[in-house]
PQR file of N, CA, C, O and H, with PARSE charges and radii, in Angstrom:
ATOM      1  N   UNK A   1     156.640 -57.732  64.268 -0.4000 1.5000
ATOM      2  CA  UNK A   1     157.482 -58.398  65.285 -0.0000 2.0000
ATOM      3  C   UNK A   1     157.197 -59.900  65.301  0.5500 1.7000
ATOM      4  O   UNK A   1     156.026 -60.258  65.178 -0.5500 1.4000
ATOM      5  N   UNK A   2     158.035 -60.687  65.424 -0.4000 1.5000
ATOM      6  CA  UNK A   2     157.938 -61.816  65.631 -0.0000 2.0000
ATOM      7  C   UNK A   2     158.013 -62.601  66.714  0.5500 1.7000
ATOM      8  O   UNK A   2     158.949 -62.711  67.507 -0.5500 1.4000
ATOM      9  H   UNK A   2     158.987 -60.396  65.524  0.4000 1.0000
ATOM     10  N   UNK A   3     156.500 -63.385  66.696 -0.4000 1.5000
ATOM     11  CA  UNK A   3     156.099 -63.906  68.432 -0.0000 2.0000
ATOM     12  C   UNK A   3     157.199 -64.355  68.792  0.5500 1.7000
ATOM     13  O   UNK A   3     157.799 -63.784  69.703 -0.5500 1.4000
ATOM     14  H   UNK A   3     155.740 -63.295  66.052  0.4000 1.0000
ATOM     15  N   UNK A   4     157.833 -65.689  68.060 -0.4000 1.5000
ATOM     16  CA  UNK A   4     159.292 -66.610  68.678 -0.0000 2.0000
ATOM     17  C   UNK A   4     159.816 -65.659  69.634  0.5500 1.7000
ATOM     18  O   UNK A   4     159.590 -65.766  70.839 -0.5500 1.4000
ATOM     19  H   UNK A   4     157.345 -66.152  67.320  0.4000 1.0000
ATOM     20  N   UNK A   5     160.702 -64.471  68.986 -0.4000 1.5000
ATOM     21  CA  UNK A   5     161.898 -63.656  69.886 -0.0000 2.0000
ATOM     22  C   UNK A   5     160.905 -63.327  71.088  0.5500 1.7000
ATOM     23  O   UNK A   5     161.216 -63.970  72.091 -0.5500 1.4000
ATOM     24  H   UNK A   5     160.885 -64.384  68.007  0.4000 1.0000
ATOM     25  N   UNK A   6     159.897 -62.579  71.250 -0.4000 1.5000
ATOM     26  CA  UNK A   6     158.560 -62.354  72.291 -0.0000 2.0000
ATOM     27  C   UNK A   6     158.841 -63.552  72.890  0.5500 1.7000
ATOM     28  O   UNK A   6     159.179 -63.339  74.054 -0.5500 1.4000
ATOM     29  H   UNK A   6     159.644 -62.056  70.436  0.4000 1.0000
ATOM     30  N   UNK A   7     158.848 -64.293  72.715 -0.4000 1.5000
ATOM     31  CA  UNK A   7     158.469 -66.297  73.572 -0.0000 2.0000
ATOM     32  C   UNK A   7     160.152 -65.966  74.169  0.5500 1.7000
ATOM     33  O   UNK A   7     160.278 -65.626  75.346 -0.5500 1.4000
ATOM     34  H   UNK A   7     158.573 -64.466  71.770  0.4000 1.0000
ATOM     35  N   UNK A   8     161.375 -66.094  73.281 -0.4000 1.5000
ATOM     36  CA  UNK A   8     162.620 -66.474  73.688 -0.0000 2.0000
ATOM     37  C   UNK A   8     162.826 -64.869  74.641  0.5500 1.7000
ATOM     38  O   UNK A   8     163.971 -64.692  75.055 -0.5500 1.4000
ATOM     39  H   UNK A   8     161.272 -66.370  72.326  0.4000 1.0000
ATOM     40  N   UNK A   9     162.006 -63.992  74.905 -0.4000 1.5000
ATOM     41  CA  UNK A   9     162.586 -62.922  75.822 -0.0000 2.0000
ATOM     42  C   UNK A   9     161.881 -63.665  77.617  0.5500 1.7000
ATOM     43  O   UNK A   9     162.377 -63.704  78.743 -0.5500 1.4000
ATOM     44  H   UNK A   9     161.075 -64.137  74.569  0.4000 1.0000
ATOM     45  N   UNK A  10     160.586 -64.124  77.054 -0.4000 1.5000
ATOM     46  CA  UNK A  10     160.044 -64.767  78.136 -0.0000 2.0000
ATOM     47  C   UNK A  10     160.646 -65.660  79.062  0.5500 1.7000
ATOM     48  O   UNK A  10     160.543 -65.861  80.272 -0.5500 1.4000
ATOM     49  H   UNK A  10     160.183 -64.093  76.140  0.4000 1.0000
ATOM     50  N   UNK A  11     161.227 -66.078  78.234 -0.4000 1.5000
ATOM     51  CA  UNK A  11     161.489 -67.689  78.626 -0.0000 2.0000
ATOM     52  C   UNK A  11     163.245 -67.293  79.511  0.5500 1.7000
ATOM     53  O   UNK A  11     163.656 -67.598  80.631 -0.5500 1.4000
ATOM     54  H   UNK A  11     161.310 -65.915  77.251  0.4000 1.0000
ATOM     55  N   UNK A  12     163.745 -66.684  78.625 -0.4000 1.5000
ATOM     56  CA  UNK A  12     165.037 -66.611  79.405 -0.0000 2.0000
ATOM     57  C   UNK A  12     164.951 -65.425  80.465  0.5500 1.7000
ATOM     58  O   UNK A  12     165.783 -65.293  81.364 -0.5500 1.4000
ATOM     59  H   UNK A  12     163.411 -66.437  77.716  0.4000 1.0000
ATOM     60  N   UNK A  13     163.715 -64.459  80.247 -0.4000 1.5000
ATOM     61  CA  UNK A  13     163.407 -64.072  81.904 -0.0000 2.0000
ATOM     62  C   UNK A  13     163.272 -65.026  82.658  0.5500 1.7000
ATOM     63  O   UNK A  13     163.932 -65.001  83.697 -0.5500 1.4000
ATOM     64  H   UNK A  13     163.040 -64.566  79.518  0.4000 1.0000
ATOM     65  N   UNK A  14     162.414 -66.140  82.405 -0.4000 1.5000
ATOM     66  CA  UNK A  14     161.544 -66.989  83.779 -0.0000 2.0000
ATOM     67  C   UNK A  14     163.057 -67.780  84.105  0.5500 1.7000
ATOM     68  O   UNK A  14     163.035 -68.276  85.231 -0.5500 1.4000
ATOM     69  H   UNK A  14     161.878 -66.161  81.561  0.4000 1.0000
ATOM     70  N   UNK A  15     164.368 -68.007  83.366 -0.4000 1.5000
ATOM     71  CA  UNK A  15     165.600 -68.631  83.953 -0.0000 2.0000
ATOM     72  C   UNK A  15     165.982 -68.165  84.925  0.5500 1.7000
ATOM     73  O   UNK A  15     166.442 -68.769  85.894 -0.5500 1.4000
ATOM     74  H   UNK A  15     164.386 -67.604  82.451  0.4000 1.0000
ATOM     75  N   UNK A  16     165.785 -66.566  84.738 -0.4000 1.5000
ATOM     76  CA  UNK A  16     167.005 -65.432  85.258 -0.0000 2.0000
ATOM     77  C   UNK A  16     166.235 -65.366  86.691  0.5500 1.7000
ATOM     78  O   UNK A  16     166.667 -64.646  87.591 -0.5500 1.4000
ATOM     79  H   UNK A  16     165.412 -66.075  83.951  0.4000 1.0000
TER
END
């Protein structure tokens, strides 16, 4: 798995 997509699931939780 690749960290990035892991980081970009994070990140557009902390938007939502």
């Amino acid at each position: 798995m690749d960290n990035g997509m892991f980081s970009g699931f994070i990140m557009i939780k902390n938007l939502l």
